[in-house]
VEXDREN-2710 file (C-alpha; in Angstrom, 1 decimal):
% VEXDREN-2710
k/r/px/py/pz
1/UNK/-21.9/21.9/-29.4
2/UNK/-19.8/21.0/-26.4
3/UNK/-22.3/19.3/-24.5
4/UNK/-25.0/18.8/-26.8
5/UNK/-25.7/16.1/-29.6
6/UNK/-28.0/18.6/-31.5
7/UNK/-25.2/20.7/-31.9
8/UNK/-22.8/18.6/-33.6
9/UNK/-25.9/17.0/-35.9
10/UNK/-26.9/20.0/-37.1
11/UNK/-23.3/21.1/-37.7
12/UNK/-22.7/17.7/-39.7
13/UNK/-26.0/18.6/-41.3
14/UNK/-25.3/22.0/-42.6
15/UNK/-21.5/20.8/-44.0
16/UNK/-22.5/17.4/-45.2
17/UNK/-25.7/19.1/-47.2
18/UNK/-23.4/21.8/-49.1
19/UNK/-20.9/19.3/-50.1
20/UNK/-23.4/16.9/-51.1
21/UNK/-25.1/19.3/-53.4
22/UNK/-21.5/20.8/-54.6
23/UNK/-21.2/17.2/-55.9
24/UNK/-24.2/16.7/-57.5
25/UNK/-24.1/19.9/-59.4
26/UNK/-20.6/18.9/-60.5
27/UNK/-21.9/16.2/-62.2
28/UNK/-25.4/17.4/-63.6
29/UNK/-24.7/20.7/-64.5
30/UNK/-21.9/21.7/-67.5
31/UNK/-19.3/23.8/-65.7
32/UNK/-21.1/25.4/-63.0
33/UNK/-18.7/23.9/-60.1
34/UNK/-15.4/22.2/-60.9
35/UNK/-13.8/19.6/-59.4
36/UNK/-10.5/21.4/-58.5
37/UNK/-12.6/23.9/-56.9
38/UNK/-14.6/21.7/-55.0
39/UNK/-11.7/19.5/-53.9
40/UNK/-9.5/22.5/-52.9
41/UNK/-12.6/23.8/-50.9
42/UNK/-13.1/20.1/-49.2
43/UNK/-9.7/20.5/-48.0
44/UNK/-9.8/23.2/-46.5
45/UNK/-12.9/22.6/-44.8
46/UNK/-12.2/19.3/-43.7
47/UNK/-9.3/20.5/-42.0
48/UNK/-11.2/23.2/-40.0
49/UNK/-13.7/20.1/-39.2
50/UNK/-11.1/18.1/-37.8
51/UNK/-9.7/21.4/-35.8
52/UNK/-13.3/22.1/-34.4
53/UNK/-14.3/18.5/-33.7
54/UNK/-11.4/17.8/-31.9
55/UNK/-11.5/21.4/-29.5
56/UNK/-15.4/20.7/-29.1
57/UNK/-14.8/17.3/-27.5
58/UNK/-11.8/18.2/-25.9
59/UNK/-14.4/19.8/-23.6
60/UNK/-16.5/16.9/-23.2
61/UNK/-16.4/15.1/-19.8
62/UNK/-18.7/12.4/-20.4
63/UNK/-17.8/9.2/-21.8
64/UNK/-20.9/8.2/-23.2
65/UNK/-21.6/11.6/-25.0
66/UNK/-18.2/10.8/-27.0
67/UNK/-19.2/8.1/-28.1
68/UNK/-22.3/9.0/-29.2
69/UNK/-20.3/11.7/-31.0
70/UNK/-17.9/9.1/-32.5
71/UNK/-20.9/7.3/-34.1
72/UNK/-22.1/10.9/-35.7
73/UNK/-18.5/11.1/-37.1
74/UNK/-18.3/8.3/-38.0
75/UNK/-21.8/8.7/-40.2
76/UNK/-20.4/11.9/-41.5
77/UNK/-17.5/10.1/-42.9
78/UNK/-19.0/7.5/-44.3
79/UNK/-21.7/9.5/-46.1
80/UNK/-18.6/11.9/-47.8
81/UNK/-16.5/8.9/-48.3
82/UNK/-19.4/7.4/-50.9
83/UNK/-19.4/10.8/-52.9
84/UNK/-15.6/10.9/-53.1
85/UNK/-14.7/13.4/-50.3
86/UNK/-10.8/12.2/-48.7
87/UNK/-11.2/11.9/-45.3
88/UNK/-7.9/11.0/-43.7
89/UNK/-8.3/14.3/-41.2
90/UNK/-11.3/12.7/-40.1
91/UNK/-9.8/9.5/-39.7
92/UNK/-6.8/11.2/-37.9
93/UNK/-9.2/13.3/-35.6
94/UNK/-11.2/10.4/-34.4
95/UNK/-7.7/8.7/-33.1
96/UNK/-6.8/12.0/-31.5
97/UNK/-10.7/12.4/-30.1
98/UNK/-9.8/8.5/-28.5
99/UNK/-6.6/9.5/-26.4
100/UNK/-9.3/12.4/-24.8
101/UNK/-12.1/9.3/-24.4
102/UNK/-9.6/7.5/-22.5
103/UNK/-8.7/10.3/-20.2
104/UNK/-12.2/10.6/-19.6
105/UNK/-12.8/6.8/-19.0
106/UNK/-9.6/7.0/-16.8
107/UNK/-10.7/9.7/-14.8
108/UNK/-14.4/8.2/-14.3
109/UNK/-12.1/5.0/-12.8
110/UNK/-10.6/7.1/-10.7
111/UNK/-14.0/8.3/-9.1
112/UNK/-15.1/4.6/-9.0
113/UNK/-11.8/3.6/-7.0
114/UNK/-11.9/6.1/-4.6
115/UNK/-15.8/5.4/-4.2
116/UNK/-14.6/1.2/-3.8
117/UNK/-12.3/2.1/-1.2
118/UNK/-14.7/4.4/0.6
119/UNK/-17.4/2.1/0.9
120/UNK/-15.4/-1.0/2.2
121/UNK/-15.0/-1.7/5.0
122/UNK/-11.9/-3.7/5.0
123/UNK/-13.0/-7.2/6.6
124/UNK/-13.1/-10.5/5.2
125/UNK/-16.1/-10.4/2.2
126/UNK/-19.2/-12.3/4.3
127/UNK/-21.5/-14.3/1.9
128/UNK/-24.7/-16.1/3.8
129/UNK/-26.2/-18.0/0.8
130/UNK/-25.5/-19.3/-2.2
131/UNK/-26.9/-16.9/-4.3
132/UNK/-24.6/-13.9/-3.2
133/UNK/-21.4/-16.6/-3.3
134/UNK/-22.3/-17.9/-6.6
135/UNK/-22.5/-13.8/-7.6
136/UNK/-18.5/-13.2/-6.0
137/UNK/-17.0/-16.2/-7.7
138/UNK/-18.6/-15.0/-11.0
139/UNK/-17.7/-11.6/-11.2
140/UNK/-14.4/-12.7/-9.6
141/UNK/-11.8/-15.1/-10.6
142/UNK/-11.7/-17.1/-7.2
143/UNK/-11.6/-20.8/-6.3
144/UNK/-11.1/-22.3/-3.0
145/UNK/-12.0/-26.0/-2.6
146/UNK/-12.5/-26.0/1.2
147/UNK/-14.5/-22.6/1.2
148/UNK/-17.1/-24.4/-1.4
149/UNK/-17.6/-26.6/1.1
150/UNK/-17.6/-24.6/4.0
151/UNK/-21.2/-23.9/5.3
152/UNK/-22.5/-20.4/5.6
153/UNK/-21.9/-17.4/6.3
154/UNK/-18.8/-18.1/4.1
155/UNK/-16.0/-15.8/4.4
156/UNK/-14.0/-14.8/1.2
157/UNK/-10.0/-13.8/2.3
158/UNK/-10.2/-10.8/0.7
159/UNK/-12.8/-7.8/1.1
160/UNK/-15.2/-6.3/-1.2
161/UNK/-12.5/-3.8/-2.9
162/UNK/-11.1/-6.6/-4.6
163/UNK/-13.8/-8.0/-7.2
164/UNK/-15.3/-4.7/-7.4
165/UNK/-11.5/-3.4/-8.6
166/UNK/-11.5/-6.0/-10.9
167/UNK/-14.5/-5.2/-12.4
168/UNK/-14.3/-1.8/-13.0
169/UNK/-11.0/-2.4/-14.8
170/UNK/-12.8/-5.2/-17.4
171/UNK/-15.6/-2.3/-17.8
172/UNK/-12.5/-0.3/-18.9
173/UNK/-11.4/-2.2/-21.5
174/UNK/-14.9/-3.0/-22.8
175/UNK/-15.4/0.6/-22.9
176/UNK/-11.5/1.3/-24.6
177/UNK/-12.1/-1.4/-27.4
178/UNK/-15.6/-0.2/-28.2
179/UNK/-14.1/3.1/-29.2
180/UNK/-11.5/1.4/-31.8
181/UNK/-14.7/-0.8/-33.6
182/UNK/-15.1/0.6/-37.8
183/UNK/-12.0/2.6/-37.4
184/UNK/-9.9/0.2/-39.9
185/UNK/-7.7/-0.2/-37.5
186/UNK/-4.7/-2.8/-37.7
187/UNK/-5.6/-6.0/-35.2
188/UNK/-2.5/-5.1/-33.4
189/UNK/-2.8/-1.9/-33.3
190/UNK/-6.1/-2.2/-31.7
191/UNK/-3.8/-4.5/-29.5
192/UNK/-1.8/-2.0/-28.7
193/UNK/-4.0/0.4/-27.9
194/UNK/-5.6/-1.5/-25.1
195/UNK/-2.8/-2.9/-23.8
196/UNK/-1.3/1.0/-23.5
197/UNK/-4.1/2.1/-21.8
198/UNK/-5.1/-0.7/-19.2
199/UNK/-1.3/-0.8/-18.2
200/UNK/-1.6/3.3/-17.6
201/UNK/-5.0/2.8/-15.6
202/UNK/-3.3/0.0/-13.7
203/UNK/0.0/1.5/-13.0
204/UNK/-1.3/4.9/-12.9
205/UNK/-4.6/5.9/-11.6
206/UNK/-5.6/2.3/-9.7
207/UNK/-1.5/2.7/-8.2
208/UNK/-2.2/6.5/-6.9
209/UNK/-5.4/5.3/-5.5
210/UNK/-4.0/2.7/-3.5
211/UNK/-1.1/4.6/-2.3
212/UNK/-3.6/7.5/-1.4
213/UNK/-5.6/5.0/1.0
214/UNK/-2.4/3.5/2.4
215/UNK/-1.2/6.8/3.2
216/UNK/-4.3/7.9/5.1
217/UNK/-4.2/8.2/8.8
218/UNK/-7.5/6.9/9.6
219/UNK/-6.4/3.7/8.0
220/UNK/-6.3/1.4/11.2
221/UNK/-3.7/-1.5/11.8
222/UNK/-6.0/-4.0/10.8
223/UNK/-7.3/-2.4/7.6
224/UNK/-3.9/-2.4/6.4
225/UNK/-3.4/-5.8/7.3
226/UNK/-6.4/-6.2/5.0
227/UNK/-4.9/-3.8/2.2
228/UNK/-1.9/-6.0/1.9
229/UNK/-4.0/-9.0/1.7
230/UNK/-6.1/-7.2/-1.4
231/UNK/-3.4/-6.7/-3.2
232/UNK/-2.2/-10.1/-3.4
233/UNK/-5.6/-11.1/-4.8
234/UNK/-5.7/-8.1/-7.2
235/UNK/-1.7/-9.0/-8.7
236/UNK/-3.0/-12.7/-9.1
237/UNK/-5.5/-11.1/-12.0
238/UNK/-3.5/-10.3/-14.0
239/UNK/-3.2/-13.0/-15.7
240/UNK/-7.3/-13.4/-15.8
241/UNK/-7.0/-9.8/-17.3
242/UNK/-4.7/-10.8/-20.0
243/UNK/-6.7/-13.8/-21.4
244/UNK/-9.7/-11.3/-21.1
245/UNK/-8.4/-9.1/-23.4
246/UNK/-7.3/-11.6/-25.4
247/UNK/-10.8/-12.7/-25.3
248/UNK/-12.4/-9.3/-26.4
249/UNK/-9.8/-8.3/-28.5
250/UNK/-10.2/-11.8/-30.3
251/UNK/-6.6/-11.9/-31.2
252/UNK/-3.5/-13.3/-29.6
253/UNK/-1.7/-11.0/-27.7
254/UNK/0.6/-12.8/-25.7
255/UNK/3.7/-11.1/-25.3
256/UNK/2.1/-7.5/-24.9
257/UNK/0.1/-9.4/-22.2
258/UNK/2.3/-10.4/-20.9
259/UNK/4.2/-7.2/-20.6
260/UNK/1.1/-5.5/-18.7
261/UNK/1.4/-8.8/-16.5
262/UNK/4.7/-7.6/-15.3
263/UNK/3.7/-4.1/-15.1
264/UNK/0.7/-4.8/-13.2
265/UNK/2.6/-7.3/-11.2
266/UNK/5.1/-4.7/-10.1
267/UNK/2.0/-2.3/-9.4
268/UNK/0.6/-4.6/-6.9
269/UNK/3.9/-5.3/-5.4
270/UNK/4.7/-1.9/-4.9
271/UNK/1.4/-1.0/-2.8
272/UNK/1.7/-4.0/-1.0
273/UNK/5.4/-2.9/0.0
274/UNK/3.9/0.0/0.8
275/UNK/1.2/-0.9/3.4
276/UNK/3.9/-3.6/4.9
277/UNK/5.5/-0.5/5.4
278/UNK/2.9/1.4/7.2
279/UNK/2.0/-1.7/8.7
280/UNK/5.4/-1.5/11.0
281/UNK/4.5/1.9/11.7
282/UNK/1.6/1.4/13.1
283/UNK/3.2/-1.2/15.3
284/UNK/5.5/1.5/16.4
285/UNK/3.1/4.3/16.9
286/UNK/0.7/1.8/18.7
287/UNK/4.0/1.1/21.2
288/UNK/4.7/4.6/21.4
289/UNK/1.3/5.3/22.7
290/UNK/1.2/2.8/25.6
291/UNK/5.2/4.1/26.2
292/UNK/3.3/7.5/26.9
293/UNK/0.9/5.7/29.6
294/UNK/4.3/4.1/31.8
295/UNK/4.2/6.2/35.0
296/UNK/7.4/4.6/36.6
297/UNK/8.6/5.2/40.2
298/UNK/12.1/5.8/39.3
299/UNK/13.3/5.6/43.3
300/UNK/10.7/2.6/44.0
301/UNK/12.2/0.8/47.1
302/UNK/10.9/-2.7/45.9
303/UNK/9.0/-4.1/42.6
304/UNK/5.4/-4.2/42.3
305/UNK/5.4/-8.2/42.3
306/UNK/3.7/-8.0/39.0
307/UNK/4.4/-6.4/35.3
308/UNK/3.3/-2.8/35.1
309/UNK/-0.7/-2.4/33.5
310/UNK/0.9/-0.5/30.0
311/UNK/2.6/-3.6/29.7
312/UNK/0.4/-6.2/29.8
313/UNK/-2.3/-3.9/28.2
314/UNK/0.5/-4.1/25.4
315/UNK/1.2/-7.1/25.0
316/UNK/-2.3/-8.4/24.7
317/UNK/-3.0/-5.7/21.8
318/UNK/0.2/-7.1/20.2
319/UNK/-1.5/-10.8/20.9
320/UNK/-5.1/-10.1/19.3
321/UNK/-3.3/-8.1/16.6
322/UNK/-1.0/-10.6/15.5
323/UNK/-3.9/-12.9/15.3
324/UNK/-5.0/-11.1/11.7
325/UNK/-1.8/-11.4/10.4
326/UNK/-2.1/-15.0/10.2
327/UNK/-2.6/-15.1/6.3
328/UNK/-0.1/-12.5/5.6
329/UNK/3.2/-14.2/4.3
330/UNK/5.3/-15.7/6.7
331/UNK/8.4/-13.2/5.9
332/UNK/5.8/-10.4/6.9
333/UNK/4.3/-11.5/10.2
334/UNK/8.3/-12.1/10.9
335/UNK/9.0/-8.7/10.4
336/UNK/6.2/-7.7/11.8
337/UNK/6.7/-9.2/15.5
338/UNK/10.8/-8.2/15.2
339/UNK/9.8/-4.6/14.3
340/UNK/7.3/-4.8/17.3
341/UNK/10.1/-6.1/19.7
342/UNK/12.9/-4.5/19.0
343/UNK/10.7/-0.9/19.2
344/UNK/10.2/-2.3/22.4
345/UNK/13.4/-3.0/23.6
346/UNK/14.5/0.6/22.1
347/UNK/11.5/2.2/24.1
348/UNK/12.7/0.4/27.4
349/UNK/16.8/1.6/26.9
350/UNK/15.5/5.2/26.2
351/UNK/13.6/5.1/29.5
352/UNK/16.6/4.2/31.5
353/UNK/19.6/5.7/29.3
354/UNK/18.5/8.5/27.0
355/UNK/15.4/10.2/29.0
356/UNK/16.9/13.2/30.2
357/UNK/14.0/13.6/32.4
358/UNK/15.1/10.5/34.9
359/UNK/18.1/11.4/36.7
360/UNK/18.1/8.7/39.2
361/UNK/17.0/4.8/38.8
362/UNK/16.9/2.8/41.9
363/UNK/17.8/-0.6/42.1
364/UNK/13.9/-1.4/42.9
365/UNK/12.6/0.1/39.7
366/UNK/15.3/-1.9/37.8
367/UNK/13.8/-5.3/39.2
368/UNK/10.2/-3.7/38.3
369/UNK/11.7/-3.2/34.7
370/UNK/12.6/-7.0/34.5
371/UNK/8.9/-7.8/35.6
372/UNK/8.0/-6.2/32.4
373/UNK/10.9/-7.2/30.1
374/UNK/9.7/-10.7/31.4
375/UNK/6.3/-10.1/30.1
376/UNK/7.3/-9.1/26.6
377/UNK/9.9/-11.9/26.5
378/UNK/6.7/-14.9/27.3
379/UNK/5.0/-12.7/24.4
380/UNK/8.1/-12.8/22.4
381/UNK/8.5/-16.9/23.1
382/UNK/4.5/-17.8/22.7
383/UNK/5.0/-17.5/19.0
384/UNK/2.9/-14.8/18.2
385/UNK/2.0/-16.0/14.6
386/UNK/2.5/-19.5/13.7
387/UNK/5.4/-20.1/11.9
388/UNK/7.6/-17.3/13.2
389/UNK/11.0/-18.2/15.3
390/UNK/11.0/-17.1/18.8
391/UNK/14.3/-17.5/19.2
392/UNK/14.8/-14.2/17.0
393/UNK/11.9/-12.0/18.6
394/UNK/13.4/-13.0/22.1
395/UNK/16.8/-12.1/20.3
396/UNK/15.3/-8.6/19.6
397/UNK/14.9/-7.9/23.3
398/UNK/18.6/-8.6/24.2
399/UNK/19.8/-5.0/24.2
400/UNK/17.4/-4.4/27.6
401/UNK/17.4/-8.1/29.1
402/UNK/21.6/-7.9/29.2
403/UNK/21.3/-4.3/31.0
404/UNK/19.1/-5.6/33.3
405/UNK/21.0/-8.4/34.0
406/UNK/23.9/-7.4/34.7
407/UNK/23.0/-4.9/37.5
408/UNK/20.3/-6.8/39.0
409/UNK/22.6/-9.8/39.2
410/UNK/25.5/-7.5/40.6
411/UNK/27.8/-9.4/37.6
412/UNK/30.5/-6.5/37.0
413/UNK/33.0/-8.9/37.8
414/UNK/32.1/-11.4/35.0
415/UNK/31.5/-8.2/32.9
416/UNK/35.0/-7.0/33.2
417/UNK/36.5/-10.0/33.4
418/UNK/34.8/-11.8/29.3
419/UNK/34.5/-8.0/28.0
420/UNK/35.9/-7.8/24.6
421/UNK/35.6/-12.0/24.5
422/UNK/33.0/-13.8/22.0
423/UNK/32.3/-15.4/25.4
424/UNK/30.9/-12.3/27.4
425/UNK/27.8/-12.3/28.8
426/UNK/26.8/-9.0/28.2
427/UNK/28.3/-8.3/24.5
428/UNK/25.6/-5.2/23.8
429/UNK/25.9/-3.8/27.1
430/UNK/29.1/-1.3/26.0
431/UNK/30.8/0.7/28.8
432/UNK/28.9/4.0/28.3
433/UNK/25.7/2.8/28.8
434/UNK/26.7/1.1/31.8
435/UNK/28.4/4.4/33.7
436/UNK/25.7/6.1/32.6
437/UNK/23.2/3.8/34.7
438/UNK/25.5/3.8/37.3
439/UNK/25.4/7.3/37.9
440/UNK/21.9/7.7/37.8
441/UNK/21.5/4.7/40.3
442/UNK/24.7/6.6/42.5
443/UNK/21.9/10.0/42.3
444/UNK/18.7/7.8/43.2
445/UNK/21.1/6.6/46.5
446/UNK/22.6/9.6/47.5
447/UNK/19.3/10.7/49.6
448/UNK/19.5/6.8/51.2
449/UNK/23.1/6.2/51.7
450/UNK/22.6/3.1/50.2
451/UNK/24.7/3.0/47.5
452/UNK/25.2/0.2/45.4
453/UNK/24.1/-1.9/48.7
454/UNK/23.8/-5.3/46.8
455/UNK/26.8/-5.2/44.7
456/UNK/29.1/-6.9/46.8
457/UNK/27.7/-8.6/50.3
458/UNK/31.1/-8.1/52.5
459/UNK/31.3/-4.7/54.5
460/UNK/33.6/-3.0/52.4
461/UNK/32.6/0.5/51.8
462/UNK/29.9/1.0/49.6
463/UNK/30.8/4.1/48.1
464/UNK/34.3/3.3/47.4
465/UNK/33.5/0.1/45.6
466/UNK/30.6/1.9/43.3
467/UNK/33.5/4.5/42.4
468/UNK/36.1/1.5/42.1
469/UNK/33.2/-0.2/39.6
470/UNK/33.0/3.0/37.8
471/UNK/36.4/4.2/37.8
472/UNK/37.0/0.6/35.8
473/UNK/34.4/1.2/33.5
474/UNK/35.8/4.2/32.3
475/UNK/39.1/2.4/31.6
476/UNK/36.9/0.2/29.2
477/UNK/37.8/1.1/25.1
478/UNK/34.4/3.4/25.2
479/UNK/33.5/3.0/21.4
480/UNK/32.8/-1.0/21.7
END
């Protein structure tokens, strides 16, 4: 029976034939069956029924076979109902049979998701005639004056993912609230139902898929950037979703809509929180990587007279990537461009503080330093995206440019003399990080006798004035 319609026919057959003709000898012969016997016997097999019907279909993976076994129950029932059988176990049965039909229905989604997501390819939706535009905007719930007007190709914001999503989840409530037709069902029950169920496919299945493809790591910079863009399409449906069901359903179901509004609403956010998320991450991984290419002369005699190739590779990978994210929301490009520069700025301290690896730092790869810093500062003031304040991406750089600046500008005495002040010059440069610079600048001179050479221009000696500078620095209150 388990996946065959012959099977449960000729099992409705064989029962519905031996209770039809228990009836109609109970009322055309005198005595021969009684109707305590008979009903006591319908009880107990109507129970097993129910048992067996509900195990048989339990098995069933195919969401068209169950309904096709719904409408033979249903014709079962019907046909005992008008010779007197009770069939409430029936009734209950098909109810229990729908919660399995709805797994199956949600599971067949989730094949159809993952399939969506696997065949896009996460670019603006292209349209070149009116025919295939006309076929988006009807299957999707998507108006843009200027785009109607736009000549073609026309390019829809979002990818394909997003009307084929919203399709597949109107398919599954068509397919729910078939399911719930001629079972004398309540209106808001059957409200109920579908509400139940398209709120768990949402927030369940369609939520796991999304989180699955956010979380992959062959999902690019740009396809995220694409993601996050979906999903603010897909949590604008919701509300076509609700009057849709409210449509099919042919009722008013306005507050429980408007519950799975919220839900799906919080859904939507949640990915999209996500993929902002992995977003900055690829930012930072992408930094990371051209980190891995710098190949500095730590004892360079003089600067190269130009930034360093990582760096301006860099930054113009930052500038044609922060191109896309020019219809993400303004807050998010923002974020995105500060997470970018202060990576950077914590990239360029490591190099010269916290990389055990370079012991001594000349004076010449300093200035080379500030050729780059420079570079990511003009990338940090061309306003990236539109919209986003320079002020605070240059801001994010400040840990590195003050560093800089105060040993390429020889300015200890203005550091000692503001430190502490809200006046100081160098307020994030605190007192370790500068002995530790200035020891590995005192290693890279040792070998040149050139200590500290352009600190001070008088004749003094060098090396007692670089253990003067350092001996003051250690005074300094080392935790600010």
């Amino acid at each position: 029976m388990r996946e065959s319609l012959g099977g449960y026919r000729e099992y409705f057959h064989s029962i519905v034939g031996f209770f039809v003709i228990e009836n109609h000898l109970l009322y055309t012969t005198n005595g021969l069956v009684s109707k305590v016997t008979l009903e006591e016997m319908w009880a107990t097999s109507v129970e097993k029924v129910s048992n067996v019907l509900k195990t048989q279909t339990s098995y069933c993976t195919d969401s068209g076979l169950i309904q096709e076994i719904k409408r033979l129950i249903m014709l079962f029932s019907n046909t005992l109902t008008n010779y007197g059988y009770n069939i409430s176990h029936l009734t209950q049965a098909l109810l229990e049979i729908r919660e399995h039909y709805t797994e199956v229905l949600t599971q067949r989604c989730f094949h159809e998701f993952q399939e969506i997501f696997k065949e896009d390819n996460y670019h603006p939706l292209q349209v070149v005639n009116l025919t295939e535009y006309a076929s988006v905007v009807a299957a999707f719930p998507f108006k843009d004056p200027n785009l109607e007007k736009s000549a073609f190709p026309r390019r829809f914001p979002f990818s394909s993912m997003v009307p084929k999503v919203y399709k597949q989840v109107k398919e599954f409530v068509r397919s729910s609230l078939w399911y719930t037709e001629d079972l004398n069902l309540t209106q808001t029950k059957i409200d109920e139902m579908i509400q139940k169920s398209t709120n768990l496919l949402l927030t369940g299945t369609l939520s796991g898929c999304l989180t699955t493809l956010i979380q992959k790591p062959s999902v690019g910079l740009l396809e995220l950037i694409q993601i996050t863009l979906n999903t603010n399409y897909l949590e604008c449906t919701n509300i076509y979703l609700e009057e849709f069901i409210t449509s099919v359903t042919k009722s008013s179901v306005k507050d429980e809509s408007y519950k799975a509004e919220l839900q799906g609403k919080s859904m939507f956010k949640d990915a999209r929180a996500e993929a902002e998320e992995q977003i900055y991450e690829k930012l930072k991984a992408k930094i990371d990587e051209s980190f891995d290419l710098a190949s500095y002369d730590w004892t360079l005699n003089e600067p190269e007279g130009r930034a360093s190739d990582y760096i301006i590779d860099l930054v113009a990978f930052l500038q044609s990537t922060f191109l896309a994210f020019t219809n993400l929301p303004l807050k998010v490009a923002t974020t995105a461009c500060a997470a970018a520069c202060q990576h950077i700025n914590r990239k360029l301290m490591y190099m010269i503080l916290g990389d055990e690896d370079v012991r001594q730092v000349s004076l010449g790869a300093l200035k080379q330093l500030d050729l780059d810093l420079i570079q990511c500062e003009q990338f940090a003031s061309s306003e990236p995206v539109k919209g986003v304040d320079s002020t605070l991406l240059i801001e994010c750089l400040t840990d590195v440019r003050q560093l800089l600046d105060l040993f390429n500008q020889c300015d200890f005495s203005a550091y000692f003399h503001d430190f502490g002040e809200r006046t100081s010059k160098y307020p994030r440069v605190t007192p370790a990080s500068a002995i530790k610079l200035l020891e590995k600048i005192r290693e890279a001179d040792k070998d040149k006798k050139k200590i500290l050479a352009v600190l001070k221009k008088d004749e003094r000696d060098k090396k007692k004035l670089h253990e003067t500078i350092l001996k003051q620095l250690k005074e300094l209150p080392q935790a600010m």
